[in-house]
TIMAR-390751 format. One record per residue (C-alpha): residue in three letters; x, y, z. Coordinates in pm, whole numbers, padded with zeros to 5 digits, always signed. Layout:
% TIMAR-390751
ALAXYZ ...
//
This chain:
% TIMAR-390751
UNK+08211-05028-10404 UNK+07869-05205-10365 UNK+07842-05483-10143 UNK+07749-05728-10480 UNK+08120-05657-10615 UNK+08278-05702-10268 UNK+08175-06087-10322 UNK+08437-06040-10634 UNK+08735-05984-10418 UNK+09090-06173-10485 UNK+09140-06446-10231 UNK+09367-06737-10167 UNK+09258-07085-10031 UNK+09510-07418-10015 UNK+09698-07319-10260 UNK+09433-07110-10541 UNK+09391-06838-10620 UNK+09012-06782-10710 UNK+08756-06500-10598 UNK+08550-06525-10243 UNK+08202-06680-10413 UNK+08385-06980-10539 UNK+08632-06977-10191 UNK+08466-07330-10009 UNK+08580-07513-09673 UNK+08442-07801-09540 UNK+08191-07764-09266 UNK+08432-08032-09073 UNK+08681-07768-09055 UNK+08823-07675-08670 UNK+08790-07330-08715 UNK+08397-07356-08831 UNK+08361-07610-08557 UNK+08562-07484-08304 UNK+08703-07109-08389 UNK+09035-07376-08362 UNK+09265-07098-08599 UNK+09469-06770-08560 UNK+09425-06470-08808 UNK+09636-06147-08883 UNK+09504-05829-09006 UNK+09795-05636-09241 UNK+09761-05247-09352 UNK+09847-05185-09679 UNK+09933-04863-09807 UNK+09994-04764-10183 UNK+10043-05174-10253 UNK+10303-05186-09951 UNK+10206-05414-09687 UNK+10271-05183-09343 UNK+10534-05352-09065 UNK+10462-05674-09237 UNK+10791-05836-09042 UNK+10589-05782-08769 UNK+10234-05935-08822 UNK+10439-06186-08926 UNK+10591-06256-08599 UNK+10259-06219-08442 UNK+10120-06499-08639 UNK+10412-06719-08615 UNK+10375-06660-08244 UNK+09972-06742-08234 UNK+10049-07065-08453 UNK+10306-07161-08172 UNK+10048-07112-07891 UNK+09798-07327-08059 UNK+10065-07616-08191 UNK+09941-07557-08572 UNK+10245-07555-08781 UNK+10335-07240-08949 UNK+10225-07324-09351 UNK+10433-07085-09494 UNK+10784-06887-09448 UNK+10768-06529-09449 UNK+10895-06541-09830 UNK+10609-06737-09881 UNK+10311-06536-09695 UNK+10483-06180-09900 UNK+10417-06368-10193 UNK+10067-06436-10141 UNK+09952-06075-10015 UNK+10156-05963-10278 UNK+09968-06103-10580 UNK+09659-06011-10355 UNK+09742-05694-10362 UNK+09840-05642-10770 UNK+09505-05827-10861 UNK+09318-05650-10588 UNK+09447-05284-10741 UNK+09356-05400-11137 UNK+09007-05515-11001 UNK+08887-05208-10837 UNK+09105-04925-11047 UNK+08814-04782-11187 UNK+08595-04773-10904 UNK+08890-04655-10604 UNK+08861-04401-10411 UNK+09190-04484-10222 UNK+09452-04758-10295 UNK+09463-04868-09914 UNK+09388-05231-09843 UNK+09387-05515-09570 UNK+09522-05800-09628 UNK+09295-06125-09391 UNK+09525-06414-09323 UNK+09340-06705-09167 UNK+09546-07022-09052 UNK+09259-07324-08899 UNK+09412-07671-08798 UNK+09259-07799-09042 UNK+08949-08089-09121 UNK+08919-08380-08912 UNK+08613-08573-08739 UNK+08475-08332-08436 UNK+08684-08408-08129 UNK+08825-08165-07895 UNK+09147-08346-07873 UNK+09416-08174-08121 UNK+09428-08391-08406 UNK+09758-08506-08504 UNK+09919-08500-08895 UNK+09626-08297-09086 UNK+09680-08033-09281 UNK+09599-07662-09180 UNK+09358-07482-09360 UNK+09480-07148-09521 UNK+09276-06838-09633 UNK+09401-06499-09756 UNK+09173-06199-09857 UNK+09216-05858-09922 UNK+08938-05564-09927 UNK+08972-05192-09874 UNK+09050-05021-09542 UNK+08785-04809-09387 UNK+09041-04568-09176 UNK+08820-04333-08921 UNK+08626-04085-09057 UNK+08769-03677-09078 UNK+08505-03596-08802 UNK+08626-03901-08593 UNK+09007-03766-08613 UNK+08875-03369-08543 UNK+08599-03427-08309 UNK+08751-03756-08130 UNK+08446-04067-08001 UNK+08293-04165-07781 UNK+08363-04538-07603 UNK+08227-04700-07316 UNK+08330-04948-07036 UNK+08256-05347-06951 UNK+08421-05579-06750 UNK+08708-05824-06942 UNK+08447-06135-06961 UNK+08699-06305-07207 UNK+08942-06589-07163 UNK+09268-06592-06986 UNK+09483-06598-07341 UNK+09365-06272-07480 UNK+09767-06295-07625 UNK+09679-06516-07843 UNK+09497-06354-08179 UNK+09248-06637-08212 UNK+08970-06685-08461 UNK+08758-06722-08140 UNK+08650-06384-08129 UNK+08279-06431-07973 UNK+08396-06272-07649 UNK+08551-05941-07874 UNK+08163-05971-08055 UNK+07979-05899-07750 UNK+08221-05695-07584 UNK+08203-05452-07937 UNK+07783-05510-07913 UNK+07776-05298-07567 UNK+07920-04984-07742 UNK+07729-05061-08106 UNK+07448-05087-07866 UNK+07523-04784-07678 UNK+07611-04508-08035 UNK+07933-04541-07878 UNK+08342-04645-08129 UNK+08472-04917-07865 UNK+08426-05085-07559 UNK+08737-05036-07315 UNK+08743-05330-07086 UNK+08869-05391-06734 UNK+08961-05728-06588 UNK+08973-05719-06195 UNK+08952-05288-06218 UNK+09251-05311-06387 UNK+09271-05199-06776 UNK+09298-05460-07014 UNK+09197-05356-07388 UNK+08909-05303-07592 UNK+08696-05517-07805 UNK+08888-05470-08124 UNK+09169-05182-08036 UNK+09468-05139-07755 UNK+09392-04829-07528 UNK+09659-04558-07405 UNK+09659-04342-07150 UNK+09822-04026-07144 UNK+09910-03824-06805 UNK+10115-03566-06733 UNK+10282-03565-07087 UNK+10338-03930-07057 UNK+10160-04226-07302 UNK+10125-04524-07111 UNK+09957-04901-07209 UNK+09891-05217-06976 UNK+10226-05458-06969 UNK+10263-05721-07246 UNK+10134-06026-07088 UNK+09832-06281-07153 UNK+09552-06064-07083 UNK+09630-05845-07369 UNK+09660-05864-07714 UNK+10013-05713-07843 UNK+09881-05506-08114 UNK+10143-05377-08350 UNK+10128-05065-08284 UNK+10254-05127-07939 UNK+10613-05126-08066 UNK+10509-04844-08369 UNK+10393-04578-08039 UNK+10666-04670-07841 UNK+10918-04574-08141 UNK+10682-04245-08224 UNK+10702-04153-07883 UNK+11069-04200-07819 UNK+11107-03968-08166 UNK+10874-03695-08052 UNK+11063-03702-07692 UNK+10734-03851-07541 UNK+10800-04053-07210 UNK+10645-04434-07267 UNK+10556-04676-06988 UNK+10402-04996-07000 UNK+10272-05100-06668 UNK+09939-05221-06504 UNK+09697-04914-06553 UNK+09399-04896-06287 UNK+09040-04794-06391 UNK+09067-04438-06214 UNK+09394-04361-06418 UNK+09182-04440-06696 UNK+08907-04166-06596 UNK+09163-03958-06466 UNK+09321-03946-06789 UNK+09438-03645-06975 UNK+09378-03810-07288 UNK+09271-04161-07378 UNK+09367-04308-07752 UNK+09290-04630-07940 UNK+09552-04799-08209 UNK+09478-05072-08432 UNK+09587-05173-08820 UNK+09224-04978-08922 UNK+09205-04708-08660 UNK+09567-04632-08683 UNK+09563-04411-08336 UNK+09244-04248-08276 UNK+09141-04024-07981 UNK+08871-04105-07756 UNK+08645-03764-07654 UNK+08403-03973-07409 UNK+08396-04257-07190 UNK+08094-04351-07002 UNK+07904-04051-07118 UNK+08199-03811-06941 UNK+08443-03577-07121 UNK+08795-03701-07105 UNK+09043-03475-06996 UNK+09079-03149-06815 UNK+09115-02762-06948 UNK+09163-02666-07282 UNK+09189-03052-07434 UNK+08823-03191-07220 UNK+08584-03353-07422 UNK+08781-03368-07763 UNK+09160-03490-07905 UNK+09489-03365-07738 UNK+09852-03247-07803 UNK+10002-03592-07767 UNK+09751-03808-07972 UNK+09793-03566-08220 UNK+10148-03577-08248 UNK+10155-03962-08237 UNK+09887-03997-08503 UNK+10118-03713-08686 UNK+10407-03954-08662 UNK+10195-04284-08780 UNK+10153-04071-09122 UNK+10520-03983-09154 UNK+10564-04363-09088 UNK+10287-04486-09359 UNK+10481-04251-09590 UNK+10806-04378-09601 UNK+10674-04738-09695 UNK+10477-04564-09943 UNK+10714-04365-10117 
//
């Protein structure tokens, strides 16, 4: 698809359905002034939106942190990616080369007069897109990548999955800047996440993420690998993770809605892992990312 046609995409704004040229919001909007919004990124697999209960709750829990009132029930938001999706699909049918999407959802507090007190009684300002997924490439999966690490520079509510993403941006720079997939972060030498994925750690046989808490973004797939592992009789453990577990690893893996899990084959310029597995994927990332398909297929089918 060239980059003129992406401009063509289905979108929703307020209310309207239109395409993303004629898509406008006021330059007095929060979330152009003030990155004052929340967003949610939904996989969407043969025209099914994937663990869409869940995003859901995410959002509904972002909105709550930032006092904008939720615009839409979860009837409501189905029916909007929905009709994204079916106009999406008769748009680019000729042209596909796969029918997975992403469905954007973008909730802002709205338009009022610059202030940085929370304006009371205006209306928040809602944006849906969709576009196609770019998953990893078949190298990526076989050969793993490379990442590097950075301190956690960002703010104390990482929970929270904020339009203010300017921290993520430079934290994601480093490793564009360095040929490298992700930047895995540490806050106090203690493992936090990366710029735009969660990071596991596996040892011993065992997968195991940093604790739910405000320094890291619950991706969805924190509850997915924790249900592939218990399947695949892999121990789980969420606890706080220091940086030499992390280079001690066995295997390291990211997960997000694009990546889906993806192995990590470098950190730092050093192989990860020891024997056999050093320096590319491993036994357990490949069962869980063997799991995430058997998982994407039965919303598929």
């Amino acid at each position: 698809m060239s980059n003129a046609h992406l401009l063509d995409l289905p979108c929703y704004l307020n209310g309207t359905y239109t395409t993303l040229p004629h898509a406008q919001v006021s330059v007095m909007d929060r979330g152009f002034v003030f990155g004052d919004g929340v967003y949610e990124v939904v996989p969407v697999y043969s025209g099914r939106p994937f663990r869409f209960a869940e995003h859901m709750a995410r959002l509904e829990r972002s909105l709550a942190e930032l006092r904008i009132p939720n615009p839409m029930d979860r009837s409501g938001w189905l029916e909007v990616a929905s009709k994204l999706i079916a106009t999406y699909a008769e748009s680019t049918r000729a042209e596909a080369t796969n029918d997975h999407q992403l469905i954007y959802i973008q909730v802002t507090r709205g338009v009022a007069m610059r202030d940085h007190v929370m304006p009371a009684s205006i209306t928040p300002t809602v944006f849906v897109m969709t576009n196609r997924m770019k998953p990893p490439s078949e190298q990526d999966r076989a050969k793993g990548v490379a990442c590097v690490t950075a301190e956690d520079f960002r703010w104390l509510k990482a929970h929270i999955k904020s339009v203010s993403l300017l921290g993520a941006v430079f934290a994601r720079q480093i490793s564009a800047d360095a040929g490298a997939t992700e930047t895995i972060m540490f806050r106090n030498g203690w493992l936090s996440e990366a710029a735009a994925s969660n990071v596991w750690v596996v040892k011993g046989g065992k997968v195991m993420g940093p604790p739910k808490n405000n320094l890291v973004l619950e991706g969805i797939r924190y509850g997915l690998i924790e249900e592939l592992c218990k399947e695949s009789g892999i121990p789980f453990e969420l606890r706080p993770l220091s940086r030499a577990e992390v280079l001690d690893a066995d295997e390291l893996l990211l997960s997000s809605a694009t990546k889906e899990i993806l192995s990590v084959s470098s950190l730092d310029g050093q192989p990860v892992g020891q024997g056999a597995s050093r320096g590319k994927p491993g036994p357990v990332g490949a069962a869980l990312l063997a799991g995430y398909q058997r998982a994407k297929a039965k919303v598929a089918t």
